[in-house]
C-alpha positions as CSV (number, residue, x, y, z in Angstrom):
1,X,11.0,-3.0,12.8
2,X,8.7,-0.4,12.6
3,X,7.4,2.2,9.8
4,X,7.9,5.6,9.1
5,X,6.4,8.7,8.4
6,X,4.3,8.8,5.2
7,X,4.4,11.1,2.1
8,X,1.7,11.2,-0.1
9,X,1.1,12.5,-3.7
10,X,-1.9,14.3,-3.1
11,X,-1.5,17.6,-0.8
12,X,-5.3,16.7,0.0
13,X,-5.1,13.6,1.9
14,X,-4.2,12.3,5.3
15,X,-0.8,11.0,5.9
16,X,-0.2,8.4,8.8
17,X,3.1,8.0,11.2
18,X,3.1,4.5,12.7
19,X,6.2,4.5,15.7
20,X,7.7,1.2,17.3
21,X,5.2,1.4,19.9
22,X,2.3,3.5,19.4
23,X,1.1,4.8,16.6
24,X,-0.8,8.6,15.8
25,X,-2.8,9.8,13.2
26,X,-1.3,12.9,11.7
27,X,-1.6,14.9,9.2
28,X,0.3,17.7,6.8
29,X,0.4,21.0,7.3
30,X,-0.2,22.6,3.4
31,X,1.5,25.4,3.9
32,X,4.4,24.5,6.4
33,X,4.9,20.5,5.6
34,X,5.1,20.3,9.2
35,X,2.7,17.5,10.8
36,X,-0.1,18.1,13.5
37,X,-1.0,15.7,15.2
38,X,-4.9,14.4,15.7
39,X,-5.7,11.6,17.6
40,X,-3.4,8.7,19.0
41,X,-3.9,5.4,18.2
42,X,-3.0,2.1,19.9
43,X,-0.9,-0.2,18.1
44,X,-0.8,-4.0,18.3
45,X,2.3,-5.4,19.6
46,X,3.7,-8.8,18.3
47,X,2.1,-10.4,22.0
48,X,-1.4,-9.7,21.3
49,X,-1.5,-12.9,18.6
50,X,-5.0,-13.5,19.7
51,X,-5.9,-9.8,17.2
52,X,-3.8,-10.9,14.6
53,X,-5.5,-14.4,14.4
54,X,-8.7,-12.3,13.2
55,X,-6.6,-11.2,10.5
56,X,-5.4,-14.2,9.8
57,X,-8.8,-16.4,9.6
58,X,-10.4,-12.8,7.8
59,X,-12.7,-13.1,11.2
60,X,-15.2,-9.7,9.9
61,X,-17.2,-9.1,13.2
62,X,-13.7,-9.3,15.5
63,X,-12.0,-7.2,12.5
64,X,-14.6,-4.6,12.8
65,X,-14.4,-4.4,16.9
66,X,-10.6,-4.5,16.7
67,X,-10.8,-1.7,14.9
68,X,-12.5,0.8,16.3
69,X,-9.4,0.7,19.0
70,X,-6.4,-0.2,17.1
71,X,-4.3,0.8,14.0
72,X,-3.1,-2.4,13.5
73,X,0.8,-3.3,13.2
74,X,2.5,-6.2,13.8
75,X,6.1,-7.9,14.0
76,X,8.5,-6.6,10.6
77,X,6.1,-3.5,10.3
78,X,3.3,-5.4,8.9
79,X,-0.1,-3.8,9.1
80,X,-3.7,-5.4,9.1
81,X,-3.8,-4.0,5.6
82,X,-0.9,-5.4,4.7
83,X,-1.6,-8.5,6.0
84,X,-5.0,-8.5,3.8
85,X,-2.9,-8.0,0.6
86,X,-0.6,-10.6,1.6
87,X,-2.9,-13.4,2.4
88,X,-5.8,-11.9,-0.3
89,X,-8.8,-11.6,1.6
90,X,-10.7,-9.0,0.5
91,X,-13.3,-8.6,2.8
92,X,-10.6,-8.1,5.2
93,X,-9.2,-5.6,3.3
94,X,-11.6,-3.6,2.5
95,X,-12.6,-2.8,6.4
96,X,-8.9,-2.6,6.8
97,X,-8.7,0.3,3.7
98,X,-11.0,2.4,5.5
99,X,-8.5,3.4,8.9
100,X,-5.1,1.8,7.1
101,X,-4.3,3.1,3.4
102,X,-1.2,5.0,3.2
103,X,0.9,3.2,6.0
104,X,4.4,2.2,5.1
105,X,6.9,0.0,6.1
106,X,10.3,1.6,7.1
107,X,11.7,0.5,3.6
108,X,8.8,2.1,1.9
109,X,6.4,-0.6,1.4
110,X,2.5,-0.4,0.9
111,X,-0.2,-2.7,0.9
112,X,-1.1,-1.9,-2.7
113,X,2.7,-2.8,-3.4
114,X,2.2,-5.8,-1.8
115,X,-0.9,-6.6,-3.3
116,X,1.0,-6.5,-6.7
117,X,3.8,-8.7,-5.1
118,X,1.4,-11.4,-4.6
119,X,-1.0,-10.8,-7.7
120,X,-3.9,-10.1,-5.9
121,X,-5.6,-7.4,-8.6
122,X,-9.0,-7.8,-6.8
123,X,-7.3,-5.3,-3.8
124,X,-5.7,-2.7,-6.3
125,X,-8.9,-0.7,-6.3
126,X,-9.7,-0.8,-3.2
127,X,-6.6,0.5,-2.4
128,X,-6.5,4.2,-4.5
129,X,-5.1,6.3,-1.7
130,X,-1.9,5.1,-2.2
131,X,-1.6,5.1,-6.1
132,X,1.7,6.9,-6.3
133,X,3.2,6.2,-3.0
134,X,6.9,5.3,-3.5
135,X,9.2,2.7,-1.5
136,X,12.5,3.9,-0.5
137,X,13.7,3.1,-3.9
138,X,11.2,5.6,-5.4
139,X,9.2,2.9,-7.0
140,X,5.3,2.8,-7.3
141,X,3.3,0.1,-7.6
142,X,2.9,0.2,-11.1
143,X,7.0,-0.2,-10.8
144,X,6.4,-3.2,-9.0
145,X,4.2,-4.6,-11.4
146,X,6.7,-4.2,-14.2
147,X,9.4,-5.7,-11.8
148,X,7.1,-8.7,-11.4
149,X,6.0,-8.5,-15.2
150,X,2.1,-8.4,-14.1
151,X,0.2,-7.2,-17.3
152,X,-2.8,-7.3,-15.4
153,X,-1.7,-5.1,-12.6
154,X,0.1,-2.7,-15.0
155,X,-3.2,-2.3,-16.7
156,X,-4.5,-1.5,-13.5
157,X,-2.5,1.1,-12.2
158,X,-1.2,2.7,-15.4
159,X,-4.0,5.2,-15.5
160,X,-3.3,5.9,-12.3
161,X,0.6,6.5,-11.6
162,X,1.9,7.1,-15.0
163,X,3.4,10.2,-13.1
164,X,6.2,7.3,-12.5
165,X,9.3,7.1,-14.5
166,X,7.5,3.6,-15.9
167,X,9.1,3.7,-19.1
168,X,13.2,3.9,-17.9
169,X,11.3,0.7,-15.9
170,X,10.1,-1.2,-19.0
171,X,12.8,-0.6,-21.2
172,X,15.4,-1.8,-18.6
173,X,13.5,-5.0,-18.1
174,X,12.0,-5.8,-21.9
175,X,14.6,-8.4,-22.3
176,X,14.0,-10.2,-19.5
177,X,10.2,-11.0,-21.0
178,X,10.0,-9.4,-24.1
179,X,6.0,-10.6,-24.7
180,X,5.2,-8.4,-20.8
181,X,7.5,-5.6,-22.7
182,X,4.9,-5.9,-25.9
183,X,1.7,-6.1,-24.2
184,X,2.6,-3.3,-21.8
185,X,4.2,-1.1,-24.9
186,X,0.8,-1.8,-27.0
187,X,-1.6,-0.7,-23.9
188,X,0.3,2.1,-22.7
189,X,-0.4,3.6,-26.8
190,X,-4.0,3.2,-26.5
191,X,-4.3,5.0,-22.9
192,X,-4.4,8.9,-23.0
193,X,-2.1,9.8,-19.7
């Protein structure tokens, strides 16, 4: 499974195309939407287990060599990033966030998404190039986090993506934990957005 091409929200920032087998760094034309490409980069295949092991065991000095070579993906689409906010290791993560922020998986999937999946706030700002980045069901991560019913991550991120259609999100899902539905209601009236 690979990922596909990335959309961001901001006209102003890079936008990455990861392929099956290689990956290259791209990014958007302003005035035409069409991509140009910059650089290739080499990405990992599910056979080079050795590299993902430094993920795995947040191994900093063999992070930081790997990736001065690599964007890293691995098997389901998974990127070193990704693999940060799954396991939670920051460190990881943040030398990850530098070469990796704004990859997706094919159905859409980010690292900060994931970072909310697995309640790991700590990443979430680290992680602000892909505030607003949508899955391939159109939701954000502050989506996810009323999905999940995550006050803290919705506190997080509501500054922050409250472009989102968050409300038709809450109100769907108040019933299902009407105290997450309060506490979310009676933030969202003190923050200006």
């Amino acid at each position: 499974m690979g990922c596909g091409l990335i959309t961001g929200p901001r006209e102003d920032e890079d936008h990455y195309k990861v392929g099956d087998d290689d990956a290259q760094e791209i990014i958007l034309n302003q005035q035409h939407q069409e991509p140009k490409v910059i650089k290739p980069i080499k990405a990992l295949k599910p056979e080079d287990q050795e590299k993902y092991l430094f993920i795995m065991n947040n191994d900093i000095p063999q992070i930081q060599e790997l990736l001065k070579e690599y964007a890293c993906k691995y098997y389901q689409g998974y990127t070193g990033l990704m693999l940060c906010a799954q396991n939670k290791t920051l460190d990881s993560l943040i030398l990850f966030a530098q070469h990796e922020q704004c990859l997706q998986q094919s159905d859409g999937m980010t690292a900060l998404m994931i970072a909310v999946k697995n309640k790991f706030i700590d990443a979430i700002p680290h992680l602000k190039k892909e505030y607003n980045l949508t899955d391939d069901e159109n939701r954000t991560a502050l989506i996810w986090s009323i999905l999940l019913q995550d006050i803290d991550s919705f506190k997080m991120l509501f500054e922050h993506e409250v472009i989102c259609d968050w409300k038709t999100y809450l109100e769907k899902y108040k019933d299902k934990n009407p105290q997450f539905y309060q506490l979310a209601q009676e933030y969202a009236s003190k923050v200006k957005y």
